[in-house]
VOBA-1610 file (N, C-alpha, C; in pm, whole numbers, padded with zeros to 5 digits, always signed):
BEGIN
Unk+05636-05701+13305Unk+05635-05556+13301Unk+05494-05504+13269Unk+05430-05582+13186Unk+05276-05524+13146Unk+05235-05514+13233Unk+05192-05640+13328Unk+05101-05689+13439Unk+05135-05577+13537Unk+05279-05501+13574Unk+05309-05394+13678Unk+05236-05282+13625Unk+05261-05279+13498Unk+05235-05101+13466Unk+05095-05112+13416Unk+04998-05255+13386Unk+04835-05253+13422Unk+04820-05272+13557Unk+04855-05243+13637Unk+04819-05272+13775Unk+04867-05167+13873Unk+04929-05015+13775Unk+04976-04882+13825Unk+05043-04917+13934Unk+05135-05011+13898Unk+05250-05040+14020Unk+05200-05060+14171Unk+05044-05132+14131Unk+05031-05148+14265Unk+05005-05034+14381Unk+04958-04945+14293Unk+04972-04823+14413Unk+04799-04833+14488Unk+04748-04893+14421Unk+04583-04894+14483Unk+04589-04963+14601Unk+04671-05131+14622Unk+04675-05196+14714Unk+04777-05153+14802Unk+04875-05114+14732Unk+04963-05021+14859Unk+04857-04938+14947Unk+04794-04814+14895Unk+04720-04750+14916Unk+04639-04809+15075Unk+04535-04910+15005Unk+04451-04963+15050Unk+04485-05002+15215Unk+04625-05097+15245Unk+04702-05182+15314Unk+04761-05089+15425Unk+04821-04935+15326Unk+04908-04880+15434Unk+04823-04740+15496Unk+04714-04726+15436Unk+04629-04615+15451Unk+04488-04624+15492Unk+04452-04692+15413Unk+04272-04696+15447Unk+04225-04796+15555Unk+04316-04902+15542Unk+04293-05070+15690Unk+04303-04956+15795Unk+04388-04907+15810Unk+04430-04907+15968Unk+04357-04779+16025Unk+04333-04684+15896Unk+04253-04574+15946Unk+04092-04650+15947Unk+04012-04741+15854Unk+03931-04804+15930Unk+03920-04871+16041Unk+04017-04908+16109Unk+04030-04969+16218Unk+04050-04864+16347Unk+04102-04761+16299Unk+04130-04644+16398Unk+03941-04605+16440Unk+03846-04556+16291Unk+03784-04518+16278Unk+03632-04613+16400Unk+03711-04772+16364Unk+03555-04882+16465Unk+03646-04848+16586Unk+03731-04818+16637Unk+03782-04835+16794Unk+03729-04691+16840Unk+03701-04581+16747Unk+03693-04491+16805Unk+03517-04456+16810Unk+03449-04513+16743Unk+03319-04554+16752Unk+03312-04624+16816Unk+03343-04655+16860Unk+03322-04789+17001Unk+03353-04719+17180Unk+03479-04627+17119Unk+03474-04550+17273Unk+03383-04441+17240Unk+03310-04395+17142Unk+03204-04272+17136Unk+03071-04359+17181Unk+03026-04479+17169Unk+02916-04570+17200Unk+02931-04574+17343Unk+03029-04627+17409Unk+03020-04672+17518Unk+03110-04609+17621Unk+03151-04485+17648Unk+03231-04412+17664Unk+03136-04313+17687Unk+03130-04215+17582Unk+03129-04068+17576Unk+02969-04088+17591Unk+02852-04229+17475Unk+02714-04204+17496Unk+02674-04262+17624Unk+02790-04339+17732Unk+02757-04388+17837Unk+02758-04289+17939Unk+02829-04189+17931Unk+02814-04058+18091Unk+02692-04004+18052Unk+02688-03968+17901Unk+02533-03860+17938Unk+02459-03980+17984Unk+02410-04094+17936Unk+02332-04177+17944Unk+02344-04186+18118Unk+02446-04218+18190Unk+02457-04212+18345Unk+02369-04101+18358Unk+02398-03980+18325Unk+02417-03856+18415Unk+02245-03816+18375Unk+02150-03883+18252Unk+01999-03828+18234Unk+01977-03911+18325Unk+02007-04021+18342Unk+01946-04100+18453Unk+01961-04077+18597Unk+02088-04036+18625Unk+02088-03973+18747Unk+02011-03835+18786Unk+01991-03745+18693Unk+01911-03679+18722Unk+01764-03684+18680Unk+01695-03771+18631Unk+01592-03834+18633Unk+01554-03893+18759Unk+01674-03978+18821Unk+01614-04017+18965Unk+01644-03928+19078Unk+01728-03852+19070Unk+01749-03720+19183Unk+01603-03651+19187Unk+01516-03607+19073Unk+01388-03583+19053Unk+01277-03601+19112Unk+01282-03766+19092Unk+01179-03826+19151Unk+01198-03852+19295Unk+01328-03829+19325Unk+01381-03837+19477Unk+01299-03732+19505Unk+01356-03637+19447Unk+01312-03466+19514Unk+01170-03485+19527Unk+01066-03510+19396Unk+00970-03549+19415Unk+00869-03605+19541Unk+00935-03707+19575Unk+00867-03799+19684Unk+00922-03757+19834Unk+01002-03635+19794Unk+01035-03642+19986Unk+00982-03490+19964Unk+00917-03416+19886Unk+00826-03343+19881Unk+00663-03384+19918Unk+00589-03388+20030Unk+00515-03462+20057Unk+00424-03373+20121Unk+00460-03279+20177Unk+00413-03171+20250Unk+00389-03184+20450Unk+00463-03275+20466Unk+00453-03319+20608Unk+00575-03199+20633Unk+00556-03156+20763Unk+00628-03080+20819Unk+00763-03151+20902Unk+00696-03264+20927Unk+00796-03363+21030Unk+00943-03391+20918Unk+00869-03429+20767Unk+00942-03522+20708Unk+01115-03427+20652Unk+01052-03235+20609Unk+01183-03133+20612Unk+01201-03155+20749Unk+01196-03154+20867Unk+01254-03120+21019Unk+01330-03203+20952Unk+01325-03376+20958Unk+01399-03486+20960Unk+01514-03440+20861Unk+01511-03406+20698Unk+01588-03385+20610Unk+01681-03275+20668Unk+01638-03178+20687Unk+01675-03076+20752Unk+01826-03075+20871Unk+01753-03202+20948Unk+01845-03212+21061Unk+01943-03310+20990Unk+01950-03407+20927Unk+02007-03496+20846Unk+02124-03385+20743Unk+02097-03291+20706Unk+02158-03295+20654Unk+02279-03192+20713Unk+02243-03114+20831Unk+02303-03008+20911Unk+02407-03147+20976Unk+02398-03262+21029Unk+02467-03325+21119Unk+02557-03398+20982Unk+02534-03405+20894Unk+02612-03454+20791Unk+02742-03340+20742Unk+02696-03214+20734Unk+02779-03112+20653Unk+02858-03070+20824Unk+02818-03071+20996Unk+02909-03092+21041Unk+02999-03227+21040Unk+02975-03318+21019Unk+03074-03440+21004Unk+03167-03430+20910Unk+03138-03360+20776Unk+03234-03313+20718Unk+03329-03243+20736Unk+03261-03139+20775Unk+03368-03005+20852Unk+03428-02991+20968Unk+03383-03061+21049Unk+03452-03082+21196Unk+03532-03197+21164Unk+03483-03295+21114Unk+03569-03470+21127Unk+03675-03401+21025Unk+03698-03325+20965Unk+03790-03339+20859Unk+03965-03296+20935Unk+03962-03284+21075Unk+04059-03199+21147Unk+04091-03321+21177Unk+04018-03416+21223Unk+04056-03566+21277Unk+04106-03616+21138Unk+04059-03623+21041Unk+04106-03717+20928Unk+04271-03694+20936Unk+04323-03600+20899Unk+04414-03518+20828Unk+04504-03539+20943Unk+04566-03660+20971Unk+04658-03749+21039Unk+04799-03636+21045Unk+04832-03657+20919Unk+04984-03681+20834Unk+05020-03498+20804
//
């Protein structure tokens, strides 16, 4: 009886076992999807627009030929979208 009522019935390790483990464990799984998860899209998305940049950058060149080319590239692309999309659409 001493050893229970010096040891406040155990309520610290209760405590500990049914409360604090599992919310630390909640706490590393959810640091782990904030690391590699949530700091992995921005991390995608500075880098993607870091290289969209330097894209833009380098096909900025000042040749007149090189917008014709982009130009036409991208008019025969946005019809392939919009015209092919009558063919897709089977069903």
């Amino acid at each position: 009886m001493y050893r229970l009522v010096n040891n406040k019935y155990y309520m610290d390790e209760l405590y500990q076992y049914m409360i604090i483990s599992p919310l630390k464990g909640l706490g590393y799984v959810l640091r782990l999807f904030d690391h590699y998860i949530i700091d992995g899209v921005v991390r995608m998305s500075a880098i993607s627009a870091l290289f969209l940049g330097r894209l833009g950058a380098r096909m900025q060149n000042g040749q007149l030929q090189a917008y014709g080319a982009a130009s036409l590239i991208g008019v025969v692309l946005l019809m392939i979208i919009f015209v092919g999309r009558r063919f897709w659409n089977v069903g």
